[in-house]
N, C-alpha and C positions, 0 to 999 in steps of 0.2 A: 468360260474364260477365267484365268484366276486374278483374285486381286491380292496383292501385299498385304500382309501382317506383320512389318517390320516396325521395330521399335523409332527407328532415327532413321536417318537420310544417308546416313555410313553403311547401315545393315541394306538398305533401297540398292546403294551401290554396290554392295560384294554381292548381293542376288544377283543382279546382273551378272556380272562376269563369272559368275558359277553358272547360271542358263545356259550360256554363252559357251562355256565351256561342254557343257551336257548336248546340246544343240551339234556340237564338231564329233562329237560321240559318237550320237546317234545317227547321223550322217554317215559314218564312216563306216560304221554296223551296216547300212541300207548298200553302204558300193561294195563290199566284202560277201554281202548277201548274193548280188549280182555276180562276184567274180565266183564264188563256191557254188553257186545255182542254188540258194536253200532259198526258197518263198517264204517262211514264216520272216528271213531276215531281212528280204524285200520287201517285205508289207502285203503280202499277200493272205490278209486276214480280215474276217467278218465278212466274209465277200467284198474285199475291196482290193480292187487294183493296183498292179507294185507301183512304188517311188520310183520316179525316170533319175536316170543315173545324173542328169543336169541339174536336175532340181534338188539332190542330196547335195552336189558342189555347191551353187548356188548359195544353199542354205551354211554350209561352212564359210564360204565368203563373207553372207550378211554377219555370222556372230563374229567371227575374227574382227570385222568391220565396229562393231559395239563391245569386242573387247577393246579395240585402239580408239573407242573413244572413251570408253571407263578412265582409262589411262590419258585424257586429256590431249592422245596424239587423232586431229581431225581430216589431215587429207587423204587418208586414205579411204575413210569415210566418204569421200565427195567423189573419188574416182569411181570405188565400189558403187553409188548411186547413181552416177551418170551409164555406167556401163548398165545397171540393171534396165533404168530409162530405153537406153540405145538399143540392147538387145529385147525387150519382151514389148517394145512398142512392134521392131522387124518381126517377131514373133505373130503378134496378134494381127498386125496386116498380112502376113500367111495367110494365116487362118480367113478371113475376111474378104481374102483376093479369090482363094478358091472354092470358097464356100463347104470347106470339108473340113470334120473336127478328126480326121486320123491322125493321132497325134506323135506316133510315131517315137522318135525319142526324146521328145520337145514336152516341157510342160504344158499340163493341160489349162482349158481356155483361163477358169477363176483363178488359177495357182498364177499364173502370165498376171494379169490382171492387180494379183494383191503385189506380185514383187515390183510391179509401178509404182504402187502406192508406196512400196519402201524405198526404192529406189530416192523419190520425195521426201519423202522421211529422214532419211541418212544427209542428204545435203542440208535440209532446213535444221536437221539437229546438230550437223557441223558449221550451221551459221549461228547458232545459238538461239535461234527459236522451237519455243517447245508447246505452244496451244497447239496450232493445226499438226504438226507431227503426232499430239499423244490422240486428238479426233482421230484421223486417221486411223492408227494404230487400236483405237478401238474398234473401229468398222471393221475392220481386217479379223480383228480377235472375233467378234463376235460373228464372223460368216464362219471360220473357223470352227467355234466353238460348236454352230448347228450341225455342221457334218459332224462332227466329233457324237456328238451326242445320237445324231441320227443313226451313224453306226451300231454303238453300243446298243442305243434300244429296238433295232432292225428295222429301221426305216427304209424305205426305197424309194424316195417320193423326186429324187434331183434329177432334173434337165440334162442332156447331155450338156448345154454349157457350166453346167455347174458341178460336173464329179469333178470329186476330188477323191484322192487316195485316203484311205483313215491314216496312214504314218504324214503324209501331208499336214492332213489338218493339225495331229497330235504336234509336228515342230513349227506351224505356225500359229502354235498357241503358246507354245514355248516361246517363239521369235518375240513375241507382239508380250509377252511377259517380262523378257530383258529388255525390251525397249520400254517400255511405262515403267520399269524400275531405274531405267540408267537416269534420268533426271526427275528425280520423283520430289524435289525440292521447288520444283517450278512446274509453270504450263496446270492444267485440267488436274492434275493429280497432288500436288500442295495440301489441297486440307487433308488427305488421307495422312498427311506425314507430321502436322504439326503437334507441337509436345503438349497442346492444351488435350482439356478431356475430350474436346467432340471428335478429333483426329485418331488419338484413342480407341472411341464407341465405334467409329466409321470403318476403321480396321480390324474391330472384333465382328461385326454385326454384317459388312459385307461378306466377306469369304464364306460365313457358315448361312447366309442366306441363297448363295449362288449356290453352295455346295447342295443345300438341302432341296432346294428347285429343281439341281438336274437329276437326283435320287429320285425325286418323287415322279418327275415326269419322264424317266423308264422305268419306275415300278408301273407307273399306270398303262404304260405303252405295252409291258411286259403282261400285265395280268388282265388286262379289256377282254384280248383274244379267247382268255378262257372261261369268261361270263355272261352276262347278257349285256347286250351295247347299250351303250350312256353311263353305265356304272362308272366307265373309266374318268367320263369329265367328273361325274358327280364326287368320285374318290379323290380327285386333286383339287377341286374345291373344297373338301372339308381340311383335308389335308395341309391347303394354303391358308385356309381360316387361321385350322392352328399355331402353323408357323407364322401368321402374324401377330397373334395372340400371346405367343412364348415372346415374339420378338418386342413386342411393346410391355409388356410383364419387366425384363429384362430392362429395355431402355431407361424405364420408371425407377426401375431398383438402382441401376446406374446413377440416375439423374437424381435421385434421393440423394446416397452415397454423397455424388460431389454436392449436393447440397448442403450436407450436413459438415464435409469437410469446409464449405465455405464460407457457414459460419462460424467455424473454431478458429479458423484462417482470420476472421475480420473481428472477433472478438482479441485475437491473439495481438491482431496488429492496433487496435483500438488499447491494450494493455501495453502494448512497446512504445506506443505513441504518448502514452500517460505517463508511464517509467522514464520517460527520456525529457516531457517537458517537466516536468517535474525536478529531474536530474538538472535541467539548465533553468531553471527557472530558480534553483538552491545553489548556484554557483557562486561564488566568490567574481568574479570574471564577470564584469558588465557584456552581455549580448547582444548584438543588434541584426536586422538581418536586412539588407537597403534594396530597393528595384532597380530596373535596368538605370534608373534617372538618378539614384542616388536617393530616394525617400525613404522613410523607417515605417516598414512596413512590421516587424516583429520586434520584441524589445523585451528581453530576462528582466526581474524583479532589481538587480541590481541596477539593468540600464534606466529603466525609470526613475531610483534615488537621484540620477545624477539631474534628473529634470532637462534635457536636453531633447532639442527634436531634431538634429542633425548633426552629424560628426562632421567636421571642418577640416576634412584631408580629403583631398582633388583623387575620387578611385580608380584602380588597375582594373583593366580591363583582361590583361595577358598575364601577371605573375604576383604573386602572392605581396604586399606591403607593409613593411614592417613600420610601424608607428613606433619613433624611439622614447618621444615627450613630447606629450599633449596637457596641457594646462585647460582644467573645467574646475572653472571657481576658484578654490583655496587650493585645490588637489590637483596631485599631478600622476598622470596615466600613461602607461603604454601597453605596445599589444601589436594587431596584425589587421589588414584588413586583405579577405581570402578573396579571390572575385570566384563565381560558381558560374558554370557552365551545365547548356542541355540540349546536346544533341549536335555540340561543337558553337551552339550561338550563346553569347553573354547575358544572361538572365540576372545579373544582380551580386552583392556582394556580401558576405559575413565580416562583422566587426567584433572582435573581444577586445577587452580593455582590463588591463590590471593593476591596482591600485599601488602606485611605487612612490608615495607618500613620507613614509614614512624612509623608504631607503631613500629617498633625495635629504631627508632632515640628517639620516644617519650621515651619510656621504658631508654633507654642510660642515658636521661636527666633527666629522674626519676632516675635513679641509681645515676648517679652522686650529683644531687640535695641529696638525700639521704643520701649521703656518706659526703656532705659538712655542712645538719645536724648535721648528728652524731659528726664530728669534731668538728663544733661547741656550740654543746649541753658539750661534752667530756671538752672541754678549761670552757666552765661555770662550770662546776662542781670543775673541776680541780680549778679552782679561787676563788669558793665560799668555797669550802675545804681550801687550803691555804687563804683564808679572817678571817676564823673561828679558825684556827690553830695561826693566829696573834693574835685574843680576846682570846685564851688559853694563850699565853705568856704573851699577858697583865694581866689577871687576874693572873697566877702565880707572877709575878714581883710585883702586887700589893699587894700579900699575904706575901711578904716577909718583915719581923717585925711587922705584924699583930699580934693582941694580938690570942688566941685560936678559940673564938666564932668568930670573922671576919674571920679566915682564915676556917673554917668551913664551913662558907657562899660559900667564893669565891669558894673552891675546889668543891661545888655543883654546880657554875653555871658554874668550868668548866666539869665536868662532862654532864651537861645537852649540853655544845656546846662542848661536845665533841662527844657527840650521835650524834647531828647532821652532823659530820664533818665525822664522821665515815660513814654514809647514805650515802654522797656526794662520799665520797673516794668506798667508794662499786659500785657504778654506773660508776666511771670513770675506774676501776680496769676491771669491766668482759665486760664493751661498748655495753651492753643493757639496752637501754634508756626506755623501753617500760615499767620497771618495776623496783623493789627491790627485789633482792634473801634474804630472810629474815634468812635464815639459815647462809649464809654468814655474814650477818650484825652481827647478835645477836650473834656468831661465836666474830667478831671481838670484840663488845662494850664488851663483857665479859672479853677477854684478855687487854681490856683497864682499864676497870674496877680494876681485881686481879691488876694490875700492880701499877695503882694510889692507892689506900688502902692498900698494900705491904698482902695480904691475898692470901698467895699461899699454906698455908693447907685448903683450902675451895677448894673442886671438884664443876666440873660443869658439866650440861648433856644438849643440846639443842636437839628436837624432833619438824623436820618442815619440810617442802617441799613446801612450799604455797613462793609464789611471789605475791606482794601488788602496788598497784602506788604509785607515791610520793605524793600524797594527803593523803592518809592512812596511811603511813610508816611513815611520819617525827613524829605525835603526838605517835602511836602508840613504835615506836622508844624510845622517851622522856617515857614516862609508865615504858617499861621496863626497862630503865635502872632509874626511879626511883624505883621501884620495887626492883630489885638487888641490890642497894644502900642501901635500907633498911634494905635485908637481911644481907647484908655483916657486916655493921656496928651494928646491935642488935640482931640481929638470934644466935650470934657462942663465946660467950663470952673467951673459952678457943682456937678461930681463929681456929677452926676444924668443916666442918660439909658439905652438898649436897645441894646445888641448884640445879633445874630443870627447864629450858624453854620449855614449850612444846606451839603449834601454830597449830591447825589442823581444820578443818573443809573446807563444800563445801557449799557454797553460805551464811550459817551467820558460823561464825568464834568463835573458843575459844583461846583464850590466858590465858594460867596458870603459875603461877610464883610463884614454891612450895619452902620451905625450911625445914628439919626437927632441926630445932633448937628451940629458949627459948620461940617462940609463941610470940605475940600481947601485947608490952606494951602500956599504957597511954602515956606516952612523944609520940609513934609511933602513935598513934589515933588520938593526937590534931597536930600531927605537920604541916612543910610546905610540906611534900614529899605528906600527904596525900590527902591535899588539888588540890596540885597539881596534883595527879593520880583522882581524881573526877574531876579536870578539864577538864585533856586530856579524859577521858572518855566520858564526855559530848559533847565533840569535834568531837567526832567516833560515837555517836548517840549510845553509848553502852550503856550494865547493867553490872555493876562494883561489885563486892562484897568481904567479908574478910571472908576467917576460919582459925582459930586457933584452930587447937586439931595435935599435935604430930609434932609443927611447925605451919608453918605461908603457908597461900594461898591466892593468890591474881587471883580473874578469873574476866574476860572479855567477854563478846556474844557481841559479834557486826558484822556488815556487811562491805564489802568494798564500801568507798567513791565514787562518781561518781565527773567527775572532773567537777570545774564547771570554765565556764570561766568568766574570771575578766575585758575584755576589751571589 
């Protein structure tokens, strides 16, 4: 019988279905033999009796049947087994009823007999059991195996119920080979396959010991006849002394080998295991390593500085746990706590912990620092607001006994510092330095605005959500409220009518500044406001333009300013 000498349990399975395939071969060879009358293709060899043309079928059945199961497809397997059951049990009650072995075209008694045992075998191995199938399967091989060999060394010692044909035996040594190969991962046959070394040994050391057994007992079968009797036993006793003698020679040198590999192997892992505590034991990163309970079972040179014997975060059982700030002592840590798992059950957890001490102190002095910005930014603002709100009472106090057109003048330019004063007072008011809330701003200059021009039947509507830097706001500021200035004083002649601010856009920006009053006079086209809003606009890197249909509009495209520095 042979056994495997396959490396993995992949190589177990493509045996199979190559047997399997050879098995449909040789089968086809033995009914071809029969249709062309040649007897060597029948089996008509060694003095043995042809293959019956049902038992070559037969035999194509069983491998087709262990090819569809290689391939994981199992009912066919179960039909082919029941059929073999059904038919060679009718068979061997023949035989039994009449008491006559003529076999006619019917497989003979043993051949009936093993495809019982497969017939068994294909069901149970389509139910997923594989002990009693590969037993089995071994019984079969090794009756097999005896005719086989009795052949070759010209034995003639078998019972009529036990001829078999030598092409017989040959395909059910083959059968009984893709079968202990098609599940060689399970059942009786398992150690032969495993990747340790005795699976290994087991797969070198059987095959060449079956092999050399059946050599030596038809050399001695072969040469008895032409010496004096008893030499033959006495020849295969010395003969198997030595094959065991090689074979333990062998094992030894083996068994050496991986020995020798097993202490490199356990020195090696004795020096990884030293490199690596070592490595965590010189970490920066406090260690810990907790049990299923949450105790400190292992602890890096770091983790014992901190003199702690339990970390005081509730552990994950399911997902990794970041520790953002944990306070030990004066110091303050974070890190992770990992839960470790074995074999899908919760074994315990890894703790690191990193010293962010000194970034919590940095962070402090950034806040602080921050914070003494902002006071500081806040008292500028606040100073340059009241510096501005002083050049408003001077220009008012100047404007007093001014003739009309001077005081015209000044109550523009305070207007114009008083936009800006309003900008400063907006920043100091909401203590975000970062920007101008423009809806706030243009909010207040409007109520500044009605107030100084005494124009409290003119509504106003503001439409904004955009915040600007103080490089964009202060010009843009100055715009609108010369814009609004405009309106107020030429747009409403009877002081009745709507202003609208609207400010929208995402990355280039519109400012509209509608009125529906008397529309765009000359005096408004040559004057200073106008001039002055084509300034400011040229300042914002804008496109400035004018309509007048049903009222006055003033729109703006421009982008925000990037800050630039001056020193």
């Amino acid at each position: 019988m042979i056994f495997l000498v396959s490396k993995s349990e992949a190589f177990a399975r493509r045996l199979s279905f190559l047997v399997s395939i050879l098995i449909i071969i040789f089968s086809l060879i033995i009914l071809a033999g029969w249709f062309l009358g040649n007897t060597f293709m029948k089996g008509e060899v060694l003095g043995s009796a042809p293959v019956q043309p049902v038992t070559a079928v037969i035999f194509m059945v069983l491998a087709a049947s262990l090819i569809m199961l290689s391939r994981d497809v199992k009912l066919p397997a179960v039909y082919a087994g029941v059929f073999f059951l059904v038919f060679y049990t009718l068979t061997l009650a023949g035989y039994l009823d009449t008491g006559s072995l003529e076999y006619g075209v019917n497989s003979r008694f043993i051949t009936s007999i093993i495809f019982i045992a497969y017939g068994l075998i294909l069901i149970l191995l389509a139910s997923s059991r594989y002990i009693l199938p590969q037993i089995l399967t071994l019984i079969c091989g090794s009756v097999a195996y005896c005719v086989f060999t009795g052949y070759i060394g010209g034995v003639d010692v078998y019972s009529t119920y036990f001829m078999m044909a030598f092409y017989t035996a040959t395909l059910h040594i083959l059968s009984c080979t893709a079968i202990l190969s098609l599940y060689a991962e399970d059942g009786v046959m398992a150690p032969l396959h495993r990747s340790f070394s005795e699976g290994r040994l087991a797969r070198i050391i059987l095959p060449i010991m079956i092999i050399c057994i059946t050599i030596l007992g038809i050399l001695t079968l072969r040469i008895e006849p032409a010496l004096f009797p008893g030499f033959g036993v006495i020849f295969m006793m010395g003969m198997m002394a030595s094959l065991i003698i090689i074979s333990v020679v062998f094992l030894a040198e083996e068994l050496s080998g991986i020995d020798d590999k097993k202490v490199k192997y356990q020195e090696a892992l004795i020096e990884a295991r030293r490199f690596f505590r070592n490595v965590v034991e010189n970490l920066g990163e406090a260690i810990a390593v907790l049990d299923h309970d949450g105790n400190m079972i292992y602890r890096n040179r770091a983790m014992k500085e901190l003199e702690v014997d339990e970390i005081p975060v509730e552990p994950s059982h399911r997902e990794p746990l970041m520790i953002e700030r944990l306070r030990i002592g004066d110091c303050y840590y974070m890190g992770w706590m990992i839960p470790m798992y074995t074999d899908g059950d919760f074994r315990g957890s890894m703790v690191s912990l990193t010293d962010i001490t000194d970034l919590i102190r940095t962070q402090r002095s950034l806040e602080d620092a921050l914070t003494e910005r902002d006071a500081l930014l806040s008292e500028v603002h606040h100073r340059v607001k009241n510096n501005l709100q002083i050049i408003i009472s001077l220009l008012n106090i100047q404007s007093i006994g001014a003739d009309e057109a001077v005081k015209s003048v000044l109550t523009d330019a305070q207007n114009r510092v008083r936009a800006m004063a309003i900008l400063h007072e907006t920043i100091y008011d909401t203590g975000d330095f970062t920007g101008v809330d423009m809806e706030s701003f243009i909010t207040r200059l409007i109520e500044r605005l009605r107030g100084a021009f005494d124009e409290y039947g003119v509504e106003f509507s503001v439409e904004t959500d955009i915040r600007l830097n103080l490089e964009t706001a202060i010009p843009l500021g100055l715009l609108i409220n010369e814009a609004v200035t405009n309106s107020i004083r030429h747009a409403f002649p009877d002081g009745r009518g709507h202003i609208r601010v609207k400010l929208k856009g995402d990355g280039l920006l519109r400012l509209t500044v509608t009125d529906d009053g008397a529309g765009l006079g000359a005096e408004y086209r040559e004057g200073v406001g106008m001039s002055l809003m084509k300034a400011l606009a040229d300042q914002l890197d804008g496109e400035l333009r004018f309509e007048s249909d049903e009222g006055t509009a003033v729109i703006l495209e421009f982008r925000e300013l990037k800050y630039r520095k001056r020193i």
